[in-house]
C-alpha positions in Angstrom: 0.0 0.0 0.0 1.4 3.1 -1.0 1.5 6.4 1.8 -1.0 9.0 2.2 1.2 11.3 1.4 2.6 9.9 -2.1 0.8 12.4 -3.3 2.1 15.8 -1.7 -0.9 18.0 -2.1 -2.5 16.2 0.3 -1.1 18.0 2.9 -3.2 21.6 2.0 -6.3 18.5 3.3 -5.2 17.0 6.0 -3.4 20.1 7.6 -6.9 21.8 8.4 -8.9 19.1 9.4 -6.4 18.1 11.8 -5.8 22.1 13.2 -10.2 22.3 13.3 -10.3 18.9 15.3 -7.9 20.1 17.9 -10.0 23.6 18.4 -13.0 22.2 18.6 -11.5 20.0 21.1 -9.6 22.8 23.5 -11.1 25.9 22.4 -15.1 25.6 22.2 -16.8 25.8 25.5 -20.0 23.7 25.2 -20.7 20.1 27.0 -17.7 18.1 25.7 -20.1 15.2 24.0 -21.1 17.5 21.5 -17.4 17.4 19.8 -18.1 13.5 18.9 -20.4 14.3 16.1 -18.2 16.6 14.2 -15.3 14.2 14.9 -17.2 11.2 13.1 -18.0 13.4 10.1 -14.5 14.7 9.9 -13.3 11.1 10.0 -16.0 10.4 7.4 -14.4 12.7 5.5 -11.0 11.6 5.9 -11.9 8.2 5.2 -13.8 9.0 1.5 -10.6 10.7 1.1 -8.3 8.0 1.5 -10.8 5.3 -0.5 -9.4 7.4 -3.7 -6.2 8.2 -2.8 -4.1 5.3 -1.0 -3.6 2.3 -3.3 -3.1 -1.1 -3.2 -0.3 -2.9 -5.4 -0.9 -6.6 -6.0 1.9 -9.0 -8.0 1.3 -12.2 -9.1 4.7 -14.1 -9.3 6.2 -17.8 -9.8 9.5 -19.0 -10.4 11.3 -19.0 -13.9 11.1 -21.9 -15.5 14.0 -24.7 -16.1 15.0 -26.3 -19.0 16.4 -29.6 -18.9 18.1 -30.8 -22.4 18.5 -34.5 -22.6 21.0 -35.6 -25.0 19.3 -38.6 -26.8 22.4 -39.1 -29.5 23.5 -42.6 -29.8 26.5 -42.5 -28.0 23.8 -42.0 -24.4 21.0 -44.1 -25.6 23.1 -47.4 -27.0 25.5 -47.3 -23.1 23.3 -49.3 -21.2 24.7 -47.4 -18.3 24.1 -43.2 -19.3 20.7 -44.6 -20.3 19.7 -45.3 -17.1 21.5 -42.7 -15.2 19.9 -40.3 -17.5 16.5 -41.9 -16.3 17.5 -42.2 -12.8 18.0 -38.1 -12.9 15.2 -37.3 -14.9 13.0 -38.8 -12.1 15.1 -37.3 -9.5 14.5 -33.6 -10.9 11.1 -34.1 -11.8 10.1 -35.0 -8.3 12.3 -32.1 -6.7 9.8 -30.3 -9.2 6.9 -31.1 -8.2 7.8 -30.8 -4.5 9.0 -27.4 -4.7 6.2 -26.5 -7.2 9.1 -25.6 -10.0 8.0 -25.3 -13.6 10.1 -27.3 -15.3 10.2 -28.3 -19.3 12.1 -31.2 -20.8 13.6 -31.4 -24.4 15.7 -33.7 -26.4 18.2 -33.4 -28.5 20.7 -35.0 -30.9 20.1 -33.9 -34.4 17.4 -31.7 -33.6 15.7 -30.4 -30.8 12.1 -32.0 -29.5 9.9 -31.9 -26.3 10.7 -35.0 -24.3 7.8 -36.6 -22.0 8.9 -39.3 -19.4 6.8 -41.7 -22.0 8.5 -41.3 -24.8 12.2 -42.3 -24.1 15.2 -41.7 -25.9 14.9 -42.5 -29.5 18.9 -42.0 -30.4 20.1 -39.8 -33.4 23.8 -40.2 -34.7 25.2 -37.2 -33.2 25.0 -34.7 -30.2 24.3 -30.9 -32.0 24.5 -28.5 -29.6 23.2 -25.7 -31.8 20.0 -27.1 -32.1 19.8 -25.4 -28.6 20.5 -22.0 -29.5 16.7 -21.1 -31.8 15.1 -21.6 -28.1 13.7 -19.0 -26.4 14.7 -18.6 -23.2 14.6 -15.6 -20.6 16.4 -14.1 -17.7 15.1 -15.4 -14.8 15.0 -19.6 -16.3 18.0 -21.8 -16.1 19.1 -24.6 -18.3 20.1 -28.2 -17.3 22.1 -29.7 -20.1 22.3 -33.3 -19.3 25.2 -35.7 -21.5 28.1 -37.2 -22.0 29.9 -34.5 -23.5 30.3 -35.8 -26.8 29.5 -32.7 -28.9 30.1 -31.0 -31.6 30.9 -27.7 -30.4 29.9 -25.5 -27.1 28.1 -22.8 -27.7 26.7 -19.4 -25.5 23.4 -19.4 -24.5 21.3 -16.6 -22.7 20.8 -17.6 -19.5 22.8 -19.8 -16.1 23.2 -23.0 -17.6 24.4 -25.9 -15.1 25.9 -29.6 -16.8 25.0 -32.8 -15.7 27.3 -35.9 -16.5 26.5 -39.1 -17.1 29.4 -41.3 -16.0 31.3 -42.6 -13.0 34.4 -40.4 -12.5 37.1 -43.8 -14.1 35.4 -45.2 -17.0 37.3 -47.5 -18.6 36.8 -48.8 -22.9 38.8 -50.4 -25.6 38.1 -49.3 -29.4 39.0 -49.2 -32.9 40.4 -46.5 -35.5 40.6 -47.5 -39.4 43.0 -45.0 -40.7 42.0 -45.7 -44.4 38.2 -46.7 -44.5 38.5 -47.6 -47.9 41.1 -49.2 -49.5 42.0 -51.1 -53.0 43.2 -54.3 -53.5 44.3 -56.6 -56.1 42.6 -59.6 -56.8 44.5 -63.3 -55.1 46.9 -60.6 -53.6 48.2 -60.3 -50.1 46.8 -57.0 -48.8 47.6 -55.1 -45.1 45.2 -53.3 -43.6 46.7 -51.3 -40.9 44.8 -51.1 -37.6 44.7 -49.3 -34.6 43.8 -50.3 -31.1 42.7 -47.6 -28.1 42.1 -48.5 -24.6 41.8 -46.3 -21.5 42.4 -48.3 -18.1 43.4 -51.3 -19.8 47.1 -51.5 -18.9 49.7 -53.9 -20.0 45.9 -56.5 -21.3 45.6 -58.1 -24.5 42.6 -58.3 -26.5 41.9 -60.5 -29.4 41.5 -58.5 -33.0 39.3 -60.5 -36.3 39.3 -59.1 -39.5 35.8 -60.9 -40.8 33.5 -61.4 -44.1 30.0 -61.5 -42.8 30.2 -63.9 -40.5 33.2 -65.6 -41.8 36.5 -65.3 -39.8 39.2 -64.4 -42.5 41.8 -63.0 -40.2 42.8 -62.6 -35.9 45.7 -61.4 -33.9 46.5 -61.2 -30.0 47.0 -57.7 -29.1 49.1 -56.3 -26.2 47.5 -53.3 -24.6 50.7 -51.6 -24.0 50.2 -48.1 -24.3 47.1 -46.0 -25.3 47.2 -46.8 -29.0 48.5 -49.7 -30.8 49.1 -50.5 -34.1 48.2 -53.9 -35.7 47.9 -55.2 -39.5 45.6 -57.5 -40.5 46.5 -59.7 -43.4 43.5 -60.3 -46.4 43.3 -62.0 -49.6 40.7 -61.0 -52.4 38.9 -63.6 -54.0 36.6 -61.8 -56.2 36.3 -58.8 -57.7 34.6 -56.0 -56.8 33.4 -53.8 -53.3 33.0 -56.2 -49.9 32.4 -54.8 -46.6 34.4 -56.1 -44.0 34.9 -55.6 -40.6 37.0 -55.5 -37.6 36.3 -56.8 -34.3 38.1 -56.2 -30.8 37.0 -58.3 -28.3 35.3 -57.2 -25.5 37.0 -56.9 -22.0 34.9 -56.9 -18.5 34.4 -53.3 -16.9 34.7 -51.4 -20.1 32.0 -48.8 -21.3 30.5 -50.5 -24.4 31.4 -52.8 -26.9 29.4 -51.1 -29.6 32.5 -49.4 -31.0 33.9 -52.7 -30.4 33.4 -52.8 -34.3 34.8 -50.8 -37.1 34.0 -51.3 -41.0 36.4 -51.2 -44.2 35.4 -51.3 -47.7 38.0 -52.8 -50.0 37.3 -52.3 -53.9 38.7 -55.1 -55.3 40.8 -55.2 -59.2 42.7 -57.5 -61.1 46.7 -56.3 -61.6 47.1 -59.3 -64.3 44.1 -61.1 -65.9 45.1 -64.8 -66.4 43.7 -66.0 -69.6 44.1 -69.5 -71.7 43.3 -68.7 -75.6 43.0 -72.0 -77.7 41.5 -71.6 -80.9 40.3 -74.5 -83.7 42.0 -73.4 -86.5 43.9 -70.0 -87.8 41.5 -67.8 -89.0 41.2 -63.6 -89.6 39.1 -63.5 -86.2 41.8 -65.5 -84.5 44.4 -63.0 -85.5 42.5 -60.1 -84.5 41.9 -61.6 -80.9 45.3 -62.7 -80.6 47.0 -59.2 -81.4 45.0 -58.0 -79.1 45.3 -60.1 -75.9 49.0 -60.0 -76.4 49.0 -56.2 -76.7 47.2 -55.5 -73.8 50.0 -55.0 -70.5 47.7 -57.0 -67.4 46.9 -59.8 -69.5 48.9 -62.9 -68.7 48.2 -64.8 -72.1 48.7 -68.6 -72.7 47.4 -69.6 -75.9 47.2 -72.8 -78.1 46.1 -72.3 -81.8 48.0 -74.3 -83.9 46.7 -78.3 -82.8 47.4 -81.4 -83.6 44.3 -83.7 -83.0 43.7 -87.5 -82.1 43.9 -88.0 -85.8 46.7 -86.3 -86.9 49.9 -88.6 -87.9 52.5 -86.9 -88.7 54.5 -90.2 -89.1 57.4 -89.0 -86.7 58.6 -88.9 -82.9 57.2 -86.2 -81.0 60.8 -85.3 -80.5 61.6 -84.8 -83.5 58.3 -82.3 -83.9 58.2 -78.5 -83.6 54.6 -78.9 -82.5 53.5 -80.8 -79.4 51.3 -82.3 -78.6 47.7 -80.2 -77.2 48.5 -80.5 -73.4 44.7 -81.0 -72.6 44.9 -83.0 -69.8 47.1 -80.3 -67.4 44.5 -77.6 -69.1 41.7 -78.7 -67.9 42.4 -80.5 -64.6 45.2 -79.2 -62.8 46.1 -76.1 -64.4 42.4 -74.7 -65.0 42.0 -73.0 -61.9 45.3 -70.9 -62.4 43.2 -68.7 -64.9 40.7 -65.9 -64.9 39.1 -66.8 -68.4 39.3 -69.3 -70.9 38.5 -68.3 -74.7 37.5 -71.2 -77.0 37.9 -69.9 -80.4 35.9 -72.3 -83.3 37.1 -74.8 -81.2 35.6 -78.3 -81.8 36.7 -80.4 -78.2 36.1 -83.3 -80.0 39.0 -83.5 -82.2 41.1 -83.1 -79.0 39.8 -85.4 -76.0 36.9 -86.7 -74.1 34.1 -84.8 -73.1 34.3 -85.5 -69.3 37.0 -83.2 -69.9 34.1 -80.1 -69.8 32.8 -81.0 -66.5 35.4 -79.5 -65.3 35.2 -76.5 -67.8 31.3 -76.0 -66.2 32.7 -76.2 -62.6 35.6 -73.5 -63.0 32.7 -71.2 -64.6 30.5 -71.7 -61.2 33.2 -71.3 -58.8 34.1 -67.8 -59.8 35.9 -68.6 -63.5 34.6 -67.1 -66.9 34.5 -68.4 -70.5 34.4 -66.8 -73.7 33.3 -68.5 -76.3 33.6 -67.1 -80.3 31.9 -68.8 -83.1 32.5 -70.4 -86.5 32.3 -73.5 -88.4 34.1 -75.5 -85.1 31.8 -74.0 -82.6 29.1 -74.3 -81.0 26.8 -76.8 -82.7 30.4 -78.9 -81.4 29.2 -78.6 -78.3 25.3 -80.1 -78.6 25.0 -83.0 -75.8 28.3 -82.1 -74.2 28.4 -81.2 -70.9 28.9 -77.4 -71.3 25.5 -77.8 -73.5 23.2 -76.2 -70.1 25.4 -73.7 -69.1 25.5 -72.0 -72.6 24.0 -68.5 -72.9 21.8 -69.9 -75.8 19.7 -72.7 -76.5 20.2 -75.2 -79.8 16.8 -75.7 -81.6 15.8 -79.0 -81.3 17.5 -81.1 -84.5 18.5 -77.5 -86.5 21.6 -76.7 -84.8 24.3 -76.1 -87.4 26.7 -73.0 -88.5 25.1 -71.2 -91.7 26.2 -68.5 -94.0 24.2 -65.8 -95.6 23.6 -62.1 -95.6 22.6 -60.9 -92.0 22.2 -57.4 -90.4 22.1 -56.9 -86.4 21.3 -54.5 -83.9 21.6 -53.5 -80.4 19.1 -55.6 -78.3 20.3 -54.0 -75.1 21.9 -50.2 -75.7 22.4 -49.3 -72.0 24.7 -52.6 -71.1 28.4 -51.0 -70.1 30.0 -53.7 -73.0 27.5 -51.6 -75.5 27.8 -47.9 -74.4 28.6 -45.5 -77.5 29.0 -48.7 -79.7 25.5 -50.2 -80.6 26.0 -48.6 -83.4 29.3 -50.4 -84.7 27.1 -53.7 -84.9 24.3 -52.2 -87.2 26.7 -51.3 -89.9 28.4 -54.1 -91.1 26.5 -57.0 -93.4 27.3 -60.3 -91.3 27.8 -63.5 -92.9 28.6 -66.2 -90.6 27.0 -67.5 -87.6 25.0 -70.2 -85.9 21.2 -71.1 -85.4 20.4 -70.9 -82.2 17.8 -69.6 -80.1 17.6 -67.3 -76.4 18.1 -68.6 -73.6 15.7 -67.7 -70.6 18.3 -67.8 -68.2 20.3 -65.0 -70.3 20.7 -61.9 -71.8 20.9 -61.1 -75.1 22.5 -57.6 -75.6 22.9 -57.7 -79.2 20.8 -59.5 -81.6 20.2 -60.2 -85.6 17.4 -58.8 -86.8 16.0 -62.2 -87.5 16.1 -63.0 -83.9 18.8 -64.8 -83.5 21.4 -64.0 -80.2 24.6 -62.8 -82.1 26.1 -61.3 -78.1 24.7 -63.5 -75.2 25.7 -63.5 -71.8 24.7 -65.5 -68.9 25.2 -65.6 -64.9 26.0 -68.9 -63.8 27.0 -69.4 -59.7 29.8 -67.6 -59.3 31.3 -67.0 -63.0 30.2 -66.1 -65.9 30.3 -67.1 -69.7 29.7 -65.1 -73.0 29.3 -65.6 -76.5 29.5 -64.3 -79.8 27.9 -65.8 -82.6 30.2 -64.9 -85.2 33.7 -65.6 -86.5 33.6 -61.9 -88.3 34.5 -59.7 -84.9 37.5 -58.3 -87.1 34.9 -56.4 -89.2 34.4 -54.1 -86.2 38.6 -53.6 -86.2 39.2 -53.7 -89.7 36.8 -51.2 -90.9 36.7 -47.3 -89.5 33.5 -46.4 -87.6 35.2 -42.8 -85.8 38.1 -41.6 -84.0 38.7 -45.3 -82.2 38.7 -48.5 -83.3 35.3 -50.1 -81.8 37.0 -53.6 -81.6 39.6 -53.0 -79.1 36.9 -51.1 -77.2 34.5 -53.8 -77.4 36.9 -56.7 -76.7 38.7 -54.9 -73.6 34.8 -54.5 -72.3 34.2 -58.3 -72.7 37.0 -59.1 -70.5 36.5 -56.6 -68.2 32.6 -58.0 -67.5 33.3 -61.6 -67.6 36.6 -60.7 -64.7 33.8 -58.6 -63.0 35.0 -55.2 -63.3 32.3 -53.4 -60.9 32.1 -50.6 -64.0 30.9 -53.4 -66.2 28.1 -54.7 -63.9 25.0 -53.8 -65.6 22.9 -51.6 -63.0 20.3 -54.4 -62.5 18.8 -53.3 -59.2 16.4 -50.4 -58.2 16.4 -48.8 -54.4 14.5 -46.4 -52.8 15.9 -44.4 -50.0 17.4 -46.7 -46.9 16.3 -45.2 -43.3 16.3 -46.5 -40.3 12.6 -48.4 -39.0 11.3 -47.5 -42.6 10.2 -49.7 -45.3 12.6 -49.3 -48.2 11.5 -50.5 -51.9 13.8 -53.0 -54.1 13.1 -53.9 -58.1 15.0 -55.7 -61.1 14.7 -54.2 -64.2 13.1 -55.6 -66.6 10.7 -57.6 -64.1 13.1 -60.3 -63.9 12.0 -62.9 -61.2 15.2 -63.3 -58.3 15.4 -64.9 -55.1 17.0 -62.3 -52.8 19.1 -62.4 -49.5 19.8 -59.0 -47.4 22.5 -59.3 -44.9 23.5 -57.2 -42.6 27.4 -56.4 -43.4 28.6 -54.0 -40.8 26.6 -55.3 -37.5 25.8 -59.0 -37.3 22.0 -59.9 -37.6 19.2 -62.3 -39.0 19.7 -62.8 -42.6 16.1 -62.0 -44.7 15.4 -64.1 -47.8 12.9 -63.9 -50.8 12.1 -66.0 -53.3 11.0 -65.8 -57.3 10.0 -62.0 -56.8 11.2 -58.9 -59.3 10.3 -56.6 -56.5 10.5 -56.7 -52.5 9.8 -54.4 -49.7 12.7 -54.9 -46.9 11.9 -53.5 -43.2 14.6 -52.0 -42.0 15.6 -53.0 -38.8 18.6 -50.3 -37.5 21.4 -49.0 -39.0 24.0 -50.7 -40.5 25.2 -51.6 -44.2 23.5 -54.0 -45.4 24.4 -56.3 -48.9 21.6 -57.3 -51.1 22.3 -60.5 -53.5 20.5 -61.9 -56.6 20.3 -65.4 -58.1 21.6 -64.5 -61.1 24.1 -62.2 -59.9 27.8 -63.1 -58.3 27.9 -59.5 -57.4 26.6 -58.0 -54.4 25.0 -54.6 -53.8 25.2 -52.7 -50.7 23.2 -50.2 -49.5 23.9 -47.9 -46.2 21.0 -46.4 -44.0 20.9 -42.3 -44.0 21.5 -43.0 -40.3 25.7 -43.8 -41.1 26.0 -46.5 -38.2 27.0 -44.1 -35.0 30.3 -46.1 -34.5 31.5 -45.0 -37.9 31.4 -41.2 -36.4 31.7 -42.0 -32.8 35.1 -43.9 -32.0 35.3 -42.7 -28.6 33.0 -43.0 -26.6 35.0 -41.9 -23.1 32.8 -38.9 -21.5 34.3 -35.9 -22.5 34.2 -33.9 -19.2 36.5 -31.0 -20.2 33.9 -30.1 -23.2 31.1 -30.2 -20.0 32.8 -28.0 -17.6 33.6 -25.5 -20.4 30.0 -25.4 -21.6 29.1 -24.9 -17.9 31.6 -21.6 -17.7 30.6 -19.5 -20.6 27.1 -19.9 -19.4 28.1 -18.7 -15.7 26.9 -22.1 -14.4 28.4 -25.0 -12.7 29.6 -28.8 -14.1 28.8 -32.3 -11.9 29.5 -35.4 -12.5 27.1 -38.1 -12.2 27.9 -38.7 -8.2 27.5 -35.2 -7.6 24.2 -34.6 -9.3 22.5 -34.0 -6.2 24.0 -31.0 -4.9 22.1 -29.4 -8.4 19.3 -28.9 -6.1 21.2 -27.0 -3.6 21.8 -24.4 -5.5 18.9 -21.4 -6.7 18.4 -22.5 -9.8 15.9 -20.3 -10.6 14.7 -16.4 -9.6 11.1 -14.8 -9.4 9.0 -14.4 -12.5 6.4 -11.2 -12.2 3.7 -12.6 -14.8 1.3 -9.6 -13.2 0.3 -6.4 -11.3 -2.2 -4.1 -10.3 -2.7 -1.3 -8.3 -6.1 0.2 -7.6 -7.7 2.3 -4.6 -7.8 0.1 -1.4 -11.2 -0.5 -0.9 -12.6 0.9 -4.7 -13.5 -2.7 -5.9 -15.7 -2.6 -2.6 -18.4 -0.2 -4.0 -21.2 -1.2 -1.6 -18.8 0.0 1.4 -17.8 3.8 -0.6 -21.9 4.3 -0.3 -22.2 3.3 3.2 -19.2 5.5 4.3 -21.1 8.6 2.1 -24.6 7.9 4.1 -22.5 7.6 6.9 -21.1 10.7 6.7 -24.0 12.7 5.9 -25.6 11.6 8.9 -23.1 12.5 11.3 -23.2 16.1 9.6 -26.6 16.1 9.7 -26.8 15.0 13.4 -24.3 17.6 14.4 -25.9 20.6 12.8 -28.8 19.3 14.5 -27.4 19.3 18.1 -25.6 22.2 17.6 -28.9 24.0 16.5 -30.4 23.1 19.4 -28.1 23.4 22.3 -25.9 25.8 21.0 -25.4 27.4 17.6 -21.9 28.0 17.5 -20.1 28.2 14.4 
């Protein structure tokens, strides 16, 4: 309530009723009773006076609110132990809350900022972004309770006291793993080091066990002595294939330490050939031969052994071998001991038969499913050579039934398939030249016909089979495509070095048979084959280790995904594998350590004029004032002027009195 006197000209009021009270009191001579009358309408006056001129200020206040910021990035949510010490304190705080009837409000953050109810639970996001905090609008009398591990991007100022929670025990102890090179190249069936290093904190003078692995499979492991801080290790690996694989490294876990989720670190290793390995027999010398020939020996990673000069079964030359410049066709060492020492074998108008039994091709059909390729070129010692034989399934083309036989004529072709790799920017060197030599066969449904005559007929034909692969080319006239000039290259040596490049499965050369939509996290992602092609499918998870998912006789799926991770996706009529990583980069890949960074927390803490504890020490928090006084309203009005019944009864009040004292006055005395 403000004085009577706040307003000063109050005084010229007050001044003369109090000097007319104290005459009437000491210098009237009458019977002393009659002064109460005048003295209850002079305080009846006095009283109307001060209903409009003292006031009465009101405020209607609460304390400023807190903000507590819960970090919900994966290196808090997947440690078993921050996630429930950050429970544990968000119960804690909550109840101090409610007991002290504190607003409080509760937010998350990782990525981005959300409102956090005790319901909901930490969702995890990959990593901790401080600045998400700083579009919040806070003001001077709140306080912010950041609550983490530390392991932020960056600190940053905010406008009010903010205080720093930890989430640890003061020694926490971990092991983990640092790939220097993430990526790396290797050479196919070549010895390749991948360096490693090893991090501990309060593992002294231990050893750990370190596997390099394929999947599942264990390719590699070392013992490890924890000597220092950080160790280096190499792990040995061999290639087998060509093309990207995802492996990974694994350090065991050791009791007491932090996590083993960065227990696990991933490497991609892009796989190429430094030499291709190929064995060239052909039938009989022919312009195609020759072509081929200059070219395979021209080319500087192509180890060539060829044989195109034979002597068959048949042949009597009526002399010692010794005393012959030609020996004999070494068949048997070709295709049983020696076969697996190449990358491709090229039968040129080659007719097996003249040569050795056909047993002899099992094996040619098992080195193509293993991981081996074959080339096969036509002529008049080709293909219909091979009807009943056991290559006869795994061809790329079918024989009609009783018509299979070599023909000549006059034959245009075209690109069935422009978009293969083999065909980019030279569909067009098959339409021009007039074709006279090929075979009558017929597609196969298990392959691909990427160029075709225009009767029909497969002249290019490729086929998957297990792990290898085998081509063909129904033609002996390849030269034309060398021999005439089509532009500023010549489209044989383009279209040959393309061949071997797809059938030694050169990644570039893999035509882009698969369809994906977008890969996140607990969403449903989309998969297709073009074309409509039926597959059976298998998605594996590469990087972490989970339940493999299969599919069968499908041209399209739809894959739930489970969490993040790589993941390879394989067809049945692909050796190749596809991999595919979630939006959400699994965290491990960004977080290496995951030690609680405490001098990031107490730095945080003293740009924003507020305090750091650790986890022990969380509940001395409450001791302190975390918050001030928040006016949210005031009012000042007269004292009473709300009270308008009681302003009447002091006005008839008043009037009475008067009234009562002129009255007595009047009658016992009139003295004025």
């Amino acid at each position: 309530m403000d004085g009577f006197f706040a307003n000063p000209w109050m005084g010229l009021v007050a001044i003369p009723f109090a000097t007319l009270l104290l005459w009437e009191l000491v210098k009237r001579r009458r019977p002393p009773w009659l002064i109460l009358p005048r003295l209850l309408w002079i305080s009846g006056c006095i009283l109307l006076a001060m209903n409009w001129y003292f006031n009465l200020s009101t405020e209607w206040s609460r304390s400023g609110t807190i903000y507590v910021f819960v970090d919900e990035s994966d290196s808090v949510v997947k440690v078993d132990s921050r996630r429930e010490y950050l429970k544990q304190f968000l119960e804690e705080i909550n109840t101090w809350a409610k007991e002290h009837s504190q607003p409080i409000q509760v937010f998350a953050f990782a990525e981005q900022l959300r409102s956090f109810a005790a319901t909901d639970g930490a969702r995890g996001g990959e990593a901790s972004r401080l600045s998400s905090l700083e579009g919040i609008s806070l003001d001077n009398e709140s306080t912010v309770v950041v609550v983490s591990d530390g392991n932020w991007d960056r600190n940053i100022r905010l406008k009010t006291r903010s205080f720093v929670v930890g989430l640890d025990e003061a020694e926490s102890k971990d092991v983990w793993i640092e790939t220097p090179q993430p990526v790396m190249t290797a050479f196919l069936k070549n010895r390749l080091s991948i360096p490693i290093e090893v991090l501990q904190k309060g593992f002294d003078s231990q050893s750990v066990r370190v596997g390099l692995y394929l999947g599942q499979e264990l390719l590699a492991e070392k013992k490890v002595g924890l000597e220092s801080e950080r160790v280096g290790v190499e792990m040995p690996y061999f290639p087998e294939k060509m093309g990207e694989q995802i492996l990974s490294v694994r350090v065991e876990g050791l009791e007491g330490e932090l996590s083993p989720l960065n227990n696990t670190s991933a490497i991609r290793v892009r796989t190429v050939r430094d030499k291709m390995r190929i064995l060239h027999i052909g039938g009989k010398p022919s312009v195609d031969l020759k072509a081929w020939r200059l070219f395979l020996t021209r080319q500087p990673d192509v180890d060539l052994v060829s044989f195109y000069i034979l002597r068959s079964l048949d042949d009597d030359p009526l002399a010692k071998n010794s005393e012959l410049s030609l020996i004999p066709f070494p068949y048997d060492e070709l295709f049983t001991t020696e076969l697996e020492k190449f990358d491709v074998v090229i039968l040129q108008n080659f007719n097996f038969n003249l040569y050795f039994q056909p047993f002899y091709l099992s094996n040619l059909a098992r080195f193509v499913e293993r991981g081996g390729a074959v080339l096969m070129i036509g002529g008049d010692q080709s293909f219909h050579r091979y009807v009943f034989s056991p290559l006869e399934g795994v061809m790329p083309f079918d024989f009609p039934p009783y018509m299979a036989r070599f023909e000549t004529g006059s034959y245009r072709a075209s690109a069935a398939i422009q978009q293969h790799p083999i065909l980019e920017g030279l569909a067009w060197a098959f339409e021009i030249p007039l074709w006279s030599r090929r075979h009558l066969i017929s597609k196969n449904k298990n392959s691909d016909d990427i160029v075709k005559y225009k009767d029909g007929v497969p002249f290019v034909s490729l086929r998957q089979l297990g792990q290898g692969r085998i081509l063909a080319i129904n033609s002996d006239e390849s030269w034309r495509l060398q021999m005439q000039e089509y532009g500023k290259f010549i489209p044989f040596n383009r279209f040959a070095r393309r061949v071997l490049r797809y059938l030694t499965f050169d990644p570039e050369m893999d035509p882009k048979n698969l369809t994906s939509g977008t890969w996140k996290s607990g969403e449903v992602v989309s998969l297709s084959v073009h074309g409509g092609k039926r597959e059976d499918w298998t998605i594996t998870p590469s990087l972490y280790p989970g339940a493999e998912t299969k599919f069968s006789g499908l041209s399209s799926i739809e894959f739930l995904i489970p969490t993040p991770n790589i993941y390879e996706v394989k067809l049945s009529s692909s050796a190749l594998s596809y991999f595919f990583e979630t939006e959400e980069t699994p965290w491990h890949l960004e977080w290496k350590n995951l030690l609680p960074q405490e001098d990031r927390m107490r730095e945080l803490a003293k740009i924003n004029r507020g305090e750091y504890f650790s986890f022990e020490d969380r509940q001395k928090i409450f001791e302190k004032k975390l918050s001030g006084k928040q006016i949210i309203s005031s009012v000042q009005s007269p004292w009473n002027r709300e009270a308008k019944g009681l302003s009447w009864l002091y006005l008839v009040a008043l009037i009475t009195t008067l009234c009562l004292d002129f009255f007595l006055r009047k009658r016992f005395q009139w003295d004025l």
